[in-house]
C-alpha positions as CSV (number, residue, x, y, z in Angstrom):
1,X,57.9,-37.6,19.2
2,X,57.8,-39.2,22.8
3,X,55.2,-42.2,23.3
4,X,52.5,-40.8,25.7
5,X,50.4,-42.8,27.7
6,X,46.6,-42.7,27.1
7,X,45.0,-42.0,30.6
8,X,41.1,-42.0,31.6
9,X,40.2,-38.9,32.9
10,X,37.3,-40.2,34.7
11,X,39.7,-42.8,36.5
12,X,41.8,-40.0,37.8
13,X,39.3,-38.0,39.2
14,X,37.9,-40.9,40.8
15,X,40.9,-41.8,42.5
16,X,42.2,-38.2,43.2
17,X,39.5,-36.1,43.7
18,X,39.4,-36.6,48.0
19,X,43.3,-35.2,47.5
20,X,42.4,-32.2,45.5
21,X,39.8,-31.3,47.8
22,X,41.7,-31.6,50.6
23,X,44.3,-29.6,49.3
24,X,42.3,-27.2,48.1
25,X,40.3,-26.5,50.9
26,X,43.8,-24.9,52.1
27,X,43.7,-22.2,50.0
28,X,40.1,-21.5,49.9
29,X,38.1,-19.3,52.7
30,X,34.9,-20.7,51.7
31,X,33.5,-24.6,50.2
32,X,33.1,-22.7,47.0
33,X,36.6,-21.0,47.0
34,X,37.6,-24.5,47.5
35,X,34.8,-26.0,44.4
36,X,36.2,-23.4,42.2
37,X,39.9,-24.5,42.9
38,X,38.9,-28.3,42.8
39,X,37.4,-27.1,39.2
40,X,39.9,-25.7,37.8
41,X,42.6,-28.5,38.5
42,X,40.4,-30.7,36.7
43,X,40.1,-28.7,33.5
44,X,43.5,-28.0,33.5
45,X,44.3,-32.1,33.6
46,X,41.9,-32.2,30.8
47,X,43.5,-29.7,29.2
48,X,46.8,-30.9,29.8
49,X,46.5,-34.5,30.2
50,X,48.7,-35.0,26.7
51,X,51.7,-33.8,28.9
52,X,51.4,-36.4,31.4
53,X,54.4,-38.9,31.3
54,X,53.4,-41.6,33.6
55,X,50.9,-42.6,36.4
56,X,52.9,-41.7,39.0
57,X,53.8,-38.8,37.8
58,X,49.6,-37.7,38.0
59,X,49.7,-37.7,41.5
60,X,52.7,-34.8,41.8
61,X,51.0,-33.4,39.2
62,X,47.7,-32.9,40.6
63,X,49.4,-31.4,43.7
64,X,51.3,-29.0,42.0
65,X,48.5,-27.7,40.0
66,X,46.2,-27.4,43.1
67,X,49.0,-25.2,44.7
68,X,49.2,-23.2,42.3
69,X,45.8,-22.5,41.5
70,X,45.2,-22.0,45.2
71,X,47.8,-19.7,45.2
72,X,46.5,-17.6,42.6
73,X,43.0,-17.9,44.0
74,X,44.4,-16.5,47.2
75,X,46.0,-13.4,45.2
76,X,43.0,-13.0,43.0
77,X,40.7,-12.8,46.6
78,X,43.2,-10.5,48.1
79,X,42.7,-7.7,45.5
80,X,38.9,-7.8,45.9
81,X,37.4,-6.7,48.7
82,X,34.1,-8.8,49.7
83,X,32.9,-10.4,52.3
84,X,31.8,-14.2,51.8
85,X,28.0,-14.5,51.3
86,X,28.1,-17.8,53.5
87,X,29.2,-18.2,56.7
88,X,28.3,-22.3,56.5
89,X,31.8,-23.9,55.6
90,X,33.3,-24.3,59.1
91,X,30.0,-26.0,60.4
92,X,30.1,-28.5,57.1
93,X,33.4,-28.9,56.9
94,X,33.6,-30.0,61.2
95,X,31.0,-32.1,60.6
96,X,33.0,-34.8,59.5
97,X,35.9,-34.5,62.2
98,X,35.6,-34.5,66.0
99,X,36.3,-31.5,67.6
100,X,40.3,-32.3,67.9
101,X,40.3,-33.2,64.8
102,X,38.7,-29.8,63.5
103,X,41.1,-27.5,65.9
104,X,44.1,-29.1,64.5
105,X,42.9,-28.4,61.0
106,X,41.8,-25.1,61.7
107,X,45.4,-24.4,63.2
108,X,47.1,-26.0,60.2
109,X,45.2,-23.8,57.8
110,X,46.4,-20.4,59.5
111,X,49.9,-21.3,59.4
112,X,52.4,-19.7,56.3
113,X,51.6,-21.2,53.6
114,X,55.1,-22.7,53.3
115,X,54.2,-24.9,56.1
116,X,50.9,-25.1,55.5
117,X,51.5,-26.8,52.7
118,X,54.5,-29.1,53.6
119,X,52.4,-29.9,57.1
120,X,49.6,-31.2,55.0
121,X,51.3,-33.2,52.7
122,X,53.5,-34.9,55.3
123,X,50.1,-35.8,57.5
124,X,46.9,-36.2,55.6
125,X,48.4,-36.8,52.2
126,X,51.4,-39.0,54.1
127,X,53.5,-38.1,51.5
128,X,57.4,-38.7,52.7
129,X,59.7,-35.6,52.7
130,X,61.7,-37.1,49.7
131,X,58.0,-36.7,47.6
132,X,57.2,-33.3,49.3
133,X,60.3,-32.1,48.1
134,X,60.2,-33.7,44.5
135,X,56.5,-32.5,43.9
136,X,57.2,-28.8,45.6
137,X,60.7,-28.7,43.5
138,X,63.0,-28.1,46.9
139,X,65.8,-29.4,48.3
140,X,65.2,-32.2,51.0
141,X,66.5,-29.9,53.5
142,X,64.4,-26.9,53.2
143,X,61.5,-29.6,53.3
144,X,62.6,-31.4,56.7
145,X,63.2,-27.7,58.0
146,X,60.2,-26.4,56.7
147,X,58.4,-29.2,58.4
148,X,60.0,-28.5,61.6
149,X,58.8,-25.1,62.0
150,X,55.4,-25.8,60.8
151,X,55.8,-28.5,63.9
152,X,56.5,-25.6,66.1
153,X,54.1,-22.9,64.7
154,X,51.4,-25.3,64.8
155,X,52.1,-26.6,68.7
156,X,52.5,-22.6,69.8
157,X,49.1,-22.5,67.8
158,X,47.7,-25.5,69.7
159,X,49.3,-24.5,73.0
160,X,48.5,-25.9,76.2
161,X,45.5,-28.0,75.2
162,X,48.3,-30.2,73.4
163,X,50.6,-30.4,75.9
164,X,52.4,-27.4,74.8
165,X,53.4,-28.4,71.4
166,X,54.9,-31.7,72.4
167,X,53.0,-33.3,71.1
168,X,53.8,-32.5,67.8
């Protein structure tokens, strides 16, 4: 039997929660499609915390996990048709970011989700392209390329107000 490491759940979520949020906010339409997805990484580390080899393998981990369970949240949303009770998430979430700051996020959260993804790990999570493609499980190059059309998605999506794309 392999030696595990014992790791404080309470520690984790301390010092990961602001990324799970982040990332999950992605994936959901709403701050509670985003609560729910935020939730359920965090059972599922409790649930699977046994698993976990090493600290820095908690941080992949968690990322992983919140794809995935944003990902299915997205599918499980598609195949009901409601309408979102609350309307309040884009005036709460721009409250903390100037207005810049909330039209690039907005335009990052409409691209693909492959570059979605990849463009929000490489610039609010700053992870390099060498962990973006470890924690996604593809190949360096599909990452950098990945990246580059996110780059050019998100400056059509931006257009003139930032320079064109450029910028990016």
């Amino acid at each position: 039997m392999e030696n595990r490491q014992n790791f404080d759940v309470e520690e984790i979520v301390k010092e990961y929660s602001d990324m799970v949020y982040r990332m999950a906010k992605l994936y959901g339409k709403t701050k509670e499609d985003a609560e729910d997805i935020f939730q359920e990484v965090f059972l599922r580390l409790v649930r699977y915390i046994h698993r976990l080899e090493s600290g820095e393998h908690i941080r992949n981990w968690l990322l992983r996990v919140t794809i995935n369970c944003g990902k299915t949240h997205r599918r499980k949303m598609a195949k009901q048709q409601t309408l979102p009770l609350n309307e309040e998430w884009t005036e709460t979430v721009s409250d903390d970011l100037s207005e810049m700051e909330w039209r690039v996020y907005t335009a990052v959260k409409s691209l693909p989700p492959k570059y979605r993804t990849i463009v929000h790990l490489y610039y609010y999570e700053e992870l390099s392209i060498k962990e973006i493609s470890k924690c996604l499980e593809r190949k360096e190059g599909t990452v950098k390329s990945q990246l580059a059309r996110g780059r050019v998605l998100l400056g059509r999506k931006l257009g003139e107000e930032f320079g064109n794309g450029t910028v990016l």
